[in-house]
C-alpha positions, -999 to 999 in steps of 0.1 A, spaced: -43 220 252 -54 250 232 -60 285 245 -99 283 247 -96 250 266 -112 247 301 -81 245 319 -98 230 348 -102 199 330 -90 171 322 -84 162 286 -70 124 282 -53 115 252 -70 84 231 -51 57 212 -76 50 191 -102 78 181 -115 57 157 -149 37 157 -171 17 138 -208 24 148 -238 4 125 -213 1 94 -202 33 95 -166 48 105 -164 80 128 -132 95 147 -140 114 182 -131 150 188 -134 169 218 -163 184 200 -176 154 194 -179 125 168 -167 135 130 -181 113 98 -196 88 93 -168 77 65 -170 46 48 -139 29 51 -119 31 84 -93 44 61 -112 71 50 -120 79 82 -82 82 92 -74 99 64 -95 131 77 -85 122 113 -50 137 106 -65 160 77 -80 169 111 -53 173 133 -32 193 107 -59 219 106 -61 222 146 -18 226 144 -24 253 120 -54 273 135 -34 271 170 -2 287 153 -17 313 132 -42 320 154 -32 361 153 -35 356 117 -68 344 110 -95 373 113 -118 373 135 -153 366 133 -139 334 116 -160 303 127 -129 275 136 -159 246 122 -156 261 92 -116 263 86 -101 233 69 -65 235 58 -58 216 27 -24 206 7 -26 218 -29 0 204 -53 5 223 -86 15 204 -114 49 208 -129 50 210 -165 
């Protein structure tokens, strides 16, 4: 549960937050659907891409300025090349 949950509800956890809908692969957020992705790979892929950015924002939350919309925060693995 984060900080800004309501902590009055009820949040259940989902096995599966993946879905195919008309061809198209989504995974479901609290905020609501993500995608559509075309392979249900692809769509777990940023399912955990995701998830890794929620872990972060929650533990450097007195980081991160503010003003900062969350929506637009994506944390992303960079590998340099060694040479």
């Amino acid at each position: 549960m984060r900080k800004t949950d309501d902590k009055s509800k009820k949040y259940a956890r989902s096995a599966d937050r993946l879905a195919l809908v008309g061809g198209d692969w989504y995974f479901q957020t609290r905020e609501g659907a993500r995608g559509p992705f075309e392979t249900r790979e692809a769509a777990k892929f940023e399912l955990m891409s995701y998830i890794d950015t929620m872990k972060f924002i929650a533990a450097n939350e007195a980081e991160i300025p503010s003003g900062v919309d969350w929506q637009d925060v994506t944390l992303v693995n960079i590998e340099v090349p060694m040479f």
